[in-house]
N, C-alpha and C positions, 0 to 999 in steps of 0.2 A: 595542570592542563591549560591555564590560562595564559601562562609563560610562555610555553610551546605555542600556543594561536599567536600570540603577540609578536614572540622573537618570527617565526614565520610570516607574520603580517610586514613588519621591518624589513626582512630582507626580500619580500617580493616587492617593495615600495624600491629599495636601493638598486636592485636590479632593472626596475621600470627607471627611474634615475639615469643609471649608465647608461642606459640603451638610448634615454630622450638624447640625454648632451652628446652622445654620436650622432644623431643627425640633426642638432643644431646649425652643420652649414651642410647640407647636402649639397649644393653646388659648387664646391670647390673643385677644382678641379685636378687632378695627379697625375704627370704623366714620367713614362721611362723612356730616355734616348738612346739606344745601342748604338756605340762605336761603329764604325767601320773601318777594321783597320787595313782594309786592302785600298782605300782613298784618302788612306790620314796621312800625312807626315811630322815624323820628328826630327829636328835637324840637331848635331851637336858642335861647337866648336870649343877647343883649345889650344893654346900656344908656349911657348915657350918663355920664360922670365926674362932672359936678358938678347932673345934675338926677335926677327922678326918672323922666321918660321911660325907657321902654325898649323895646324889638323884639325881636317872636319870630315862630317860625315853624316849617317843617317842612324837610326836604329828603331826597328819596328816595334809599332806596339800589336800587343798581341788581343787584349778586351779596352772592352769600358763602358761605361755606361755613365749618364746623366738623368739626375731627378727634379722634375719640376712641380711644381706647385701654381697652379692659375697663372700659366705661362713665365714664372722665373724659376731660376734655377736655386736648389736648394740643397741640392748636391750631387755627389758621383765618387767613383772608382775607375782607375784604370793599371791597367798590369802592362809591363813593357817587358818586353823578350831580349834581355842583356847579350845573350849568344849571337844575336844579326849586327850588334855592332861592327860597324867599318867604314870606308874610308873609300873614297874613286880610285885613289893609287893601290889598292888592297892586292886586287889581283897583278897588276904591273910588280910590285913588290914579292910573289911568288909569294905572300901568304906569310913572308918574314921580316912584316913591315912592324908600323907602330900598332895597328889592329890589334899583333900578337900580344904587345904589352899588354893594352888597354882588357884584353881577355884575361890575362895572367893573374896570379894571384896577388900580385903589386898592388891592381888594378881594381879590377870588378871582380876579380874571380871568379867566370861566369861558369864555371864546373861545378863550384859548389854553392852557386847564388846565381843561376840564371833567369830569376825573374827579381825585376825592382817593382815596387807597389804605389802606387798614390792614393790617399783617402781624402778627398774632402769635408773638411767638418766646418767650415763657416763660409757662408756666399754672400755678400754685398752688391747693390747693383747701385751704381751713380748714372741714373738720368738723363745728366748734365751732359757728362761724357759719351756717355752708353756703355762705358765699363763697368765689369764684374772684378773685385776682388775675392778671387780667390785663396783663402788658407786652408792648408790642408798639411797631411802626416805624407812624408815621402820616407819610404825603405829603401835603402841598396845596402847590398853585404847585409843583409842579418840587423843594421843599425837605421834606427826611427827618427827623423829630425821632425819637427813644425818649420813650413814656408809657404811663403805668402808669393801669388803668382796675380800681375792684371790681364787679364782674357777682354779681345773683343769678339762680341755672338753676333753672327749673321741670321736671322728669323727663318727669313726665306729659303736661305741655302742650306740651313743646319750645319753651318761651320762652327767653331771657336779657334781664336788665332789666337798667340799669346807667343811673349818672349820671356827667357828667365834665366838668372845666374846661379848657380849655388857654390860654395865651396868644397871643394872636395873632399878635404879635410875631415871636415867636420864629419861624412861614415868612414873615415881610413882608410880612403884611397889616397894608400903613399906609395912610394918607391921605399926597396928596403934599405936602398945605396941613398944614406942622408945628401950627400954630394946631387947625386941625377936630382934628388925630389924637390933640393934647393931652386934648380933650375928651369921646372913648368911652372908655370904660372895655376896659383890654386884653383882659379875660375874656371868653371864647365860654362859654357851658354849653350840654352836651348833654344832652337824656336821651331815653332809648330802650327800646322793646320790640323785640324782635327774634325772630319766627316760623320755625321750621324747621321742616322736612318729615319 
């Protein structure tokens, strides 16, 4: 009997515990930024290896969101919609332009991968700068890399601008024709204004 009062005594003591160190900072503060991705843009470009051609365009994102913490950013997610990729020439091209590729399964395959994912998992803020580095998990095709993007934030506006490269490669976006895939250039660049609410 005195085991049972005791172990009970313990664990109403552990419980009162957990419950104090929760509100040890009750004033922090948490907030969520939703996307808006009818005011966001994401821009893409690439070109060719050995000409001066090159292809751009836009491709919408579809969510996102941003997590703060007593006003800095401490994380987010955003999902981009692979299928609106395209190009100004898209339609002058009757829709049998380089868009097609870029949809095709060479490509993005956006039939059977029409969403890429981004997670951020580590946010840094420099001051100095006023920039955030961002790192985060990017998905396209089914395959996960780590990359590291700088973001500048607007307070007032609830912007984030940011510019970024990746290689393409690295989720296997190839041409199957070793020949064609020799001759783009591996680099995608992004850049982006990105609207919250």
């Amino acid at each position: 009997m005195k085991n049972t009062i005791l172990i009970l005594f313990i664990l109403f003591n552990f419980s009162f515990f957990v419950k104090a160190q929760e509100k040890v900072n009750p004033n922090i503060e948490e907030r969520t930024y939703l996307l808006n991705p009818f005011q966001s843009v994401l821009n893409w470009n690439g070109s060719y290896a050995f000409q001066i051609t090159e292809y751009n365009g836009t491709v919408a994102l579809k969510k996102g969101r941003l997590y703060t913490t007593d006003g800095q950013i401490t994380g987010g997610s955003f999902t981009i919609d692979m299928t609106t990729i395209t190009t100004p020439k898209h339609t002058i091209d009757n829709n049998n332009g380089p868009v097609e590729h870029l949809k095709n399964s060479d490509f993005f395959d956006v039939i059977k991968y029409p969403e890429a994912h981004l997670e951020l998992t580590k946010v840094t803020y420099y001051s100095t700068t006023n920039e955030h580095r961002l790192e985060g998990d990017l998905t396209i095709k089914g395959v996960t890399k780590s990359i590291m993007i700088m973001a500048m934030v607007n307070d007032k506006k609830r912007t984030l601008e940011t510019k970024f490269k990746i290689d393409r490669t690295d989720w296997g976006i190839n041409y199957q024709s070793k020949f064609k895939d020799s001759t783009i250039s591996d680099a995608i660049i992004f850049d982006s204004i990105l609207q919250f609410e």
